[in-house]
C-alpha positions as CSV (number, residue, x, y, z in Angstrom):
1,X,17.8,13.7,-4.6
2,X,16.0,16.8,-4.0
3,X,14.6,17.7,-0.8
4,X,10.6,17.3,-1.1
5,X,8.6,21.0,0.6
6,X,5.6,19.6,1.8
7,X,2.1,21.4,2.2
8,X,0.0,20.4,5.0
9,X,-3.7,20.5,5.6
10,X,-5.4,19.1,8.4
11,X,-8.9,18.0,8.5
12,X,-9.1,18.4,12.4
13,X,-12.0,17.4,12.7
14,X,-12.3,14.7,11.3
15,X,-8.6,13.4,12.7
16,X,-9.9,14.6,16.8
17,X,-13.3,12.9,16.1
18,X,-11.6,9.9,14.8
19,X,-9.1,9.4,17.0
20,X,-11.4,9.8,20.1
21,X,-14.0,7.3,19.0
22,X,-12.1,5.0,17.1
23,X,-8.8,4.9,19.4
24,X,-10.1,5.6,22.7
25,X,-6.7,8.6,22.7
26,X,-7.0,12.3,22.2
27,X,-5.3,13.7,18.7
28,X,-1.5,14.3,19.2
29,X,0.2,16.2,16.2
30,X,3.5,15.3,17.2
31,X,3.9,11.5,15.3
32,X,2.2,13.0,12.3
33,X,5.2,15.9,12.6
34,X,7.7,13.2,12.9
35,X,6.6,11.2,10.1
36,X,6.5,14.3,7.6
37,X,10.2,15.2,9.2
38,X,11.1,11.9,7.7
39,X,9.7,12.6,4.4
40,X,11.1,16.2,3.5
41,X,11.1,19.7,5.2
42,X,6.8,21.1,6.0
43,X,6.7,24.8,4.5
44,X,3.1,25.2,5.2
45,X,0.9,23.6,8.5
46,X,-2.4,24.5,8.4
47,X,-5.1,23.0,10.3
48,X,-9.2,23.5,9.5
49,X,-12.1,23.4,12.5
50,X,-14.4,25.8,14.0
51,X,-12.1,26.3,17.5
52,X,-14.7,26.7,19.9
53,X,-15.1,23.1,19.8
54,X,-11.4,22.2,20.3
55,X,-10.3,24.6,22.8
56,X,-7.6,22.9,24.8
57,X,-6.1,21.1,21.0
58,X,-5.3,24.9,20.3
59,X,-2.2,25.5,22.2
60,X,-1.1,22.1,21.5
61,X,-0.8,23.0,17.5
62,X,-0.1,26.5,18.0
63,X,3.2,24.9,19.5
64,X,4.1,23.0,16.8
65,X,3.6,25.8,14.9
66,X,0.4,24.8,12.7
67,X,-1.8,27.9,11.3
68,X,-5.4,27.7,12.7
69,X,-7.8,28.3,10.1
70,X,-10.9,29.6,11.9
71,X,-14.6,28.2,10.0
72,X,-17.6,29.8,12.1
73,X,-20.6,28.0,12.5
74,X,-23.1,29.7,10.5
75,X,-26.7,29.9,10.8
76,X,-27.7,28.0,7.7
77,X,-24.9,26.9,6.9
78,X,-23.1,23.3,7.3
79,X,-19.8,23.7,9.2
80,X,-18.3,20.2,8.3
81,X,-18.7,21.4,4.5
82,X,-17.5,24.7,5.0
83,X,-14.2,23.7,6.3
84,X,-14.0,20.9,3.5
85,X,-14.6,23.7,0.8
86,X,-12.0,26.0,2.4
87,X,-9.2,23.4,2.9
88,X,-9.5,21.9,-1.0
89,X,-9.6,25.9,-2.3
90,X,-6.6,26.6,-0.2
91,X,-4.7,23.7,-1.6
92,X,-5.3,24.2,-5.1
93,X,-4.7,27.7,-4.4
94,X,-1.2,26.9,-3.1
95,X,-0.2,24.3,-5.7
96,X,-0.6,27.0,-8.4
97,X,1.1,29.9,-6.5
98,X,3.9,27.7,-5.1
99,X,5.4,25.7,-7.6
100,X,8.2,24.9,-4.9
101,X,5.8,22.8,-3.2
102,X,6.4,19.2,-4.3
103,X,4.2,17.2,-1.7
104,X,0.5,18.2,-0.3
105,X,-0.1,15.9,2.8
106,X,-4.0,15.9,3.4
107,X,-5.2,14.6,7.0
108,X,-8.6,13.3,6.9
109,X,-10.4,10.3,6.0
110,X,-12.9,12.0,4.3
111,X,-13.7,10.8,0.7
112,X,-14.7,13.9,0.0
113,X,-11.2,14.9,-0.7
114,X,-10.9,12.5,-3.5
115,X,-11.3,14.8,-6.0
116,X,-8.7,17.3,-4.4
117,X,-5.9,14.4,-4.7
118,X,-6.8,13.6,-8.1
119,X,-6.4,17.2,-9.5
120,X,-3.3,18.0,-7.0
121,X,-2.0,14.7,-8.8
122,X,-2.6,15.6,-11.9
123,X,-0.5,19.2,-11.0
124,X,2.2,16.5,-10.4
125,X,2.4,17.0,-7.4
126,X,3.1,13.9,-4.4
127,X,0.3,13.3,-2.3
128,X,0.1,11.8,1.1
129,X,-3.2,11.3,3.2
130,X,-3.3,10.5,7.2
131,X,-6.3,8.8,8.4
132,X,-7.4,6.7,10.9
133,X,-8.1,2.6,9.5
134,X,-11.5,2.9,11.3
135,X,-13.1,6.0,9.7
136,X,-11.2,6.4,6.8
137,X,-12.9,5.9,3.4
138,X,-11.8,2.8,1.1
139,X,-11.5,5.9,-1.6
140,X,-8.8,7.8,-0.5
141,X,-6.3,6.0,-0.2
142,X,-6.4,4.3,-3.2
143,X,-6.3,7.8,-5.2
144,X,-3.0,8.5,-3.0
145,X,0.4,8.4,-3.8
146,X,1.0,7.0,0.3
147,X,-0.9,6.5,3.2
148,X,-0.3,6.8,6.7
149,X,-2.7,5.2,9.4
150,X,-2.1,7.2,12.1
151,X,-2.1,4.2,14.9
152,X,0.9,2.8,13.0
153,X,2.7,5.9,13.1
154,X,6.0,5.9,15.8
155,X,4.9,7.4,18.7
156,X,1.0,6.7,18.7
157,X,0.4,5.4,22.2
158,X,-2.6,2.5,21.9
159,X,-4.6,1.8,24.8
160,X,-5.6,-1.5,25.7
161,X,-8.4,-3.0,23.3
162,X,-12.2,-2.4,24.5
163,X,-14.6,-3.9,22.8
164,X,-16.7,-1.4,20.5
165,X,-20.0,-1.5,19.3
166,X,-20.9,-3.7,15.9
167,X,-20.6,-1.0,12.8
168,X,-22.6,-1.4,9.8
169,X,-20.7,-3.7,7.6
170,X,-20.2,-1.0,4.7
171,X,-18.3,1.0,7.5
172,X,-16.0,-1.7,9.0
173,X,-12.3,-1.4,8.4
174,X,-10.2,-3.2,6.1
175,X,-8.8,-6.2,8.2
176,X,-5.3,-6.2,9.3
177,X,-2.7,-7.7,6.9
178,X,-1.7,-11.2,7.5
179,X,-0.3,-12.5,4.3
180,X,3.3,-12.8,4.2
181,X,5.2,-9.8,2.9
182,X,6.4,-11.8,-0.1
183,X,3.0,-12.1,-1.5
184,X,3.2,-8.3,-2.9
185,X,6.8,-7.9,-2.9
186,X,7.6,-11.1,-5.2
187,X,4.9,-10.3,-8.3
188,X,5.9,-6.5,-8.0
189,X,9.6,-7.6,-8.4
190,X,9.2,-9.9,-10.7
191,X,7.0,-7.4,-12.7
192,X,9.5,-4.2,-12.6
193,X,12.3,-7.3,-13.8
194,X,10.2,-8.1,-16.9
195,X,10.0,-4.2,-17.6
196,X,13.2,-4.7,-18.4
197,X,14.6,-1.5,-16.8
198,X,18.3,-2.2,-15.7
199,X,18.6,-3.4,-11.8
200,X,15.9,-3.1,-9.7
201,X,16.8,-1.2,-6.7
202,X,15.3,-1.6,-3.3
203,X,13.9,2.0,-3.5
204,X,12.2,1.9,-7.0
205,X,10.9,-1.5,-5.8
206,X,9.5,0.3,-2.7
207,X,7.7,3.6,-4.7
208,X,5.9,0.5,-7.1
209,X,4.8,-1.2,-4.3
210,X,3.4,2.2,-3.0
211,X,1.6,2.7,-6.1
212,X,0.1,-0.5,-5.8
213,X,-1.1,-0.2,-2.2
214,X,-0.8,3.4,-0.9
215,X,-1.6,2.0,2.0
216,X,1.9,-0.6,2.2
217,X,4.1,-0.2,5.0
218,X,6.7,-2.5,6.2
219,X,5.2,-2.1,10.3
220,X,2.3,-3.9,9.3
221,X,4.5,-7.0,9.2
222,X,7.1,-5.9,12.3
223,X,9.7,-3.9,10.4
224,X,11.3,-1.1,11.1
225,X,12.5,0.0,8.0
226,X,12.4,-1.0,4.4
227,X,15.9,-2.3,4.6
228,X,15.0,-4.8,7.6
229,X,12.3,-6.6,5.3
230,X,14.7,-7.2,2.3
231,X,17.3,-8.4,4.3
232,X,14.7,-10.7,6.3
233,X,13.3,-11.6,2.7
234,X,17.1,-12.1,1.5
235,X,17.6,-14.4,4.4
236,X,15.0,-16.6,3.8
237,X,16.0,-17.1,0.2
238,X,13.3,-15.0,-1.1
239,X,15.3,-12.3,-3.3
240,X,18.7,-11.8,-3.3
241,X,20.4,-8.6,-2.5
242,X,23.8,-6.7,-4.3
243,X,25.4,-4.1,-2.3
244,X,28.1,-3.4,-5.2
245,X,28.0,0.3,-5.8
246,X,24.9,0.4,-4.0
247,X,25.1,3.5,-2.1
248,X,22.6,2.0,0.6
249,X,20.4,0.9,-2.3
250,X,21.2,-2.2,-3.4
251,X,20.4,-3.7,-6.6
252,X,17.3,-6.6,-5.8
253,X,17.6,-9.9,-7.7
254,X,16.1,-13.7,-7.8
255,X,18.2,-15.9,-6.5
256,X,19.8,-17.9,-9.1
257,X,18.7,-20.8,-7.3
258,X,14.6,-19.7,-7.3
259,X,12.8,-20.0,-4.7
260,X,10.6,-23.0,-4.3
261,X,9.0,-23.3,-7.8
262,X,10.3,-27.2,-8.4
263,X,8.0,-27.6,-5.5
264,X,5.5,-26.2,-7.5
265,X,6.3,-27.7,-10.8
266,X,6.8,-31.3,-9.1
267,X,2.7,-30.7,-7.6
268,X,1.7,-29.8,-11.1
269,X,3.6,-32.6,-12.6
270,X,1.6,-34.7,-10.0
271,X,-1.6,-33.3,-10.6
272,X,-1.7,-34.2,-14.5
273,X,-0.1,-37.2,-14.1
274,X,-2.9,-38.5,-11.7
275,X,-5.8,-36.8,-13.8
276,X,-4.6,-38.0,-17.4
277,X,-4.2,-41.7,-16.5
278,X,-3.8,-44.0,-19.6
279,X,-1.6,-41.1,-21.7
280,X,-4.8,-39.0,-21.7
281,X,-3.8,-35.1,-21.9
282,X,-5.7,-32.7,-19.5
283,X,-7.0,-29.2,-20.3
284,X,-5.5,-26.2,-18.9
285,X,-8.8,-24.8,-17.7
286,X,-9.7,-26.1,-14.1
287,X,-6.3,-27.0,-13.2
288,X,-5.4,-24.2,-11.0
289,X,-8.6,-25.5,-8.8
290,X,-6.6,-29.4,-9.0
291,X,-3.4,-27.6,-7.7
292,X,-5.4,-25.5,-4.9
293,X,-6.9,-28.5,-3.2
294,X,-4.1,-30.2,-3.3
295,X,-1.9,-27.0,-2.0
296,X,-5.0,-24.5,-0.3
297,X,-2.0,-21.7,-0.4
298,X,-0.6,-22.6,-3.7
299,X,-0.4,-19.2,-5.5
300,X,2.0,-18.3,-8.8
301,X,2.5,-15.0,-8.2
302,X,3.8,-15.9,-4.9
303,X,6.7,-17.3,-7.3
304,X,7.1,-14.2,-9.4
305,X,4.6,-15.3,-11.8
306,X,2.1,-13.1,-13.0
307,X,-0.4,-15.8,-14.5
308,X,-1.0,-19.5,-13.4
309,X,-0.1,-19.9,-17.5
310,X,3.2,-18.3,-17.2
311,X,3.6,-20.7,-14.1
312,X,3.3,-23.7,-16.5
313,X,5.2,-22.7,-19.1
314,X,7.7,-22.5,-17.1
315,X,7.4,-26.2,-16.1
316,X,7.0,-27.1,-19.2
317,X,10.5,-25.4,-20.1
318,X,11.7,-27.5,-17.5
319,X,10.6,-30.4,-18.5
320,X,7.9,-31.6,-15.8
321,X,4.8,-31.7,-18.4
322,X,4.5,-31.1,-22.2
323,X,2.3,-28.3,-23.1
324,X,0.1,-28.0,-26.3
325,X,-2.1,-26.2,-27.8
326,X,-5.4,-28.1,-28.7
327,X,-7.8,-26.4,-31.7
328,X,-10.4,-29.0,-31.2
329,X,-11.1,-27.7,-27.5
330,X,-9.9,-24.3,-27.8
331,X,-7.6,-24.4,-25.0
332,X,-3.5,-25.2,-23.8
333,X,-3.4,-29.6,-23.2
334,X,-1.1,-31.1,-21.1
335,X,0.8,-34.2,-19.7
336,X,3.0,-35.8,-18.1
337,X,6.3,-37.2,-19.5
């Protein structure tokens, strides 16, 4: 695979401000460095803010050899917008002059750099934004192709927790995650197997759940790499995982066994046979609500599902209910055997 030459601009103010207020820690360019080092080989650094404001941040970039793009405060004129303006002309600029460029890495959390990743996008071109979680818009990372928070990058030193002042509700975070990894991982897999595409490698099953969530990382649920989740996942009898001719990327599979969906089948079994007491057949519609209060976590796609109808034809092809369609009400009928 072909090295990816990444383009960088930086936002600064907007990361200094952010990490200052919303981390309690002073910028350091360093993590950001390492992560991009990761990702491909940075051709460009260049890094937007009137200086005079960040004096002692100047030597610290200089050394890591970042261009400093100078934008003046000028009488009349908006500096914040300026530097915007400046860094989205440069960018386009570059992505038509240097077709070599494969990935543009924008560091802000401004939405007003939507539009830029839309049209670098379209240019085919890979985008990646950096942001902090707190003062980052909802809109930018969804138009990404990745996202990096910059407290979850290595390196990013935390302080201790202080407690901040209550923000408007339209500016609070997204909450942390706290679902189990397997609630995005089993639908996407499940998904890329019903495209019907050959084996499902670990690595195309990472870049869909990227395009999903931009924002997805396997830290969020204390993993170091990629790699460390499947095999956890693989463990626990979630997927199964083939390392024949693999080349590190092994091919990403069911288990033969499933995983856990007789559980599900046998509650569903329950739930009609309890509702259609006397042989009485009972509608599709409202069901899923019947199998939630009797399961609060019961989700199909946790199963690889993508419908709660998919889920019960798929019982029904086991034989734990019959399933029919009903003209009268318009709607799938079921019981129990």
């Amino acid at each position: 695979m072909e090295e990816e030459r990444i383009g960088l601009f930086i936002d600064y103010e907007n990361l200094a401000i952010g990490a200052r207020e919303d981390l309690g820690i002073e910028f350091d360019f360093k993590p950001v460095a390492d992560a991009l080092a990761e990702r491909g080989r940075v051709v460009v650094r260049r890094a937007y803010a009137d200086w005079t404001y960040f004096e002692k941040d100047r030597r610290m970039l200089t050394d890591n050899q970042v261009e400093l793009i100078e934008i003046p405060q000028r009488k009349g004129s908006v500096r914040k917008n300026a530097a915007d303006i400046k860094m989205a002309v440069d960018a386009i600029e570059l992505a038509f002059e240097r077709d070599y460029v494969t990935m543009f890495v924008v560091c802000s959390g401004d939405s007003d750099f939507t539009p830029l990743v839309h049209k670098l996008r379209e240019l085919n071109r890979r985008v990646v934004g950096v942001g902090m979680k707190g003062s980052t818009s909802k809109l930018l990372p969804a138009a990404c192709d990745e996202f990096l928070f910059y407290e979850n990058l290595s390196g990013v030193d935390m302080p201790d927790r202080k407690p901040k002042k209550e923000r408007p509700k339209a500016e609070r975070p997204a909450a942390t995650r706290t679902e189990s990894p397997d609630a995005i991982i089993v639908p996407t897999l499940a998904g890329l197997i019903r495209a019907g595409n050959g084996d499902v490698r670990a690595s195309s099953l990472k870049r869909a759940l990227l395009r999903k969530d931009p924002t997805f990382t396997e830290t969020e649920y204390g993993f170091r790499a990629f790699g460390e989740l499947m095999r956890h996942l693989a463990d626990q009898g979630v997927v199964e995982l083939d390392y024949e001719d693999s080349q590190g990327d092994p091919a990403v599979r069911f288990p033969k066994s499933g995983r856990g969906e007789e559980a599900g089948f046998g509650m569903l079994h329950d739930a009609v046979a309890t509702l259609g007491k006397g042989g009485s057949t009972v509608a599709l519609s409202g069901l899923k609500n019947e199998m939630r209060k009797r399961d609060s976590g019961f989700s199909e796609k946790k199963l690889g599902y993508s419908g709660f109808l998919q889920f019960v034809k798929a019982a029904a092809a086991s034989g734990y209910i019959d399933l029919l369609w009903d003209d009268e009400t318009d709607d799938y009928v079921l019981s129990a055997p």
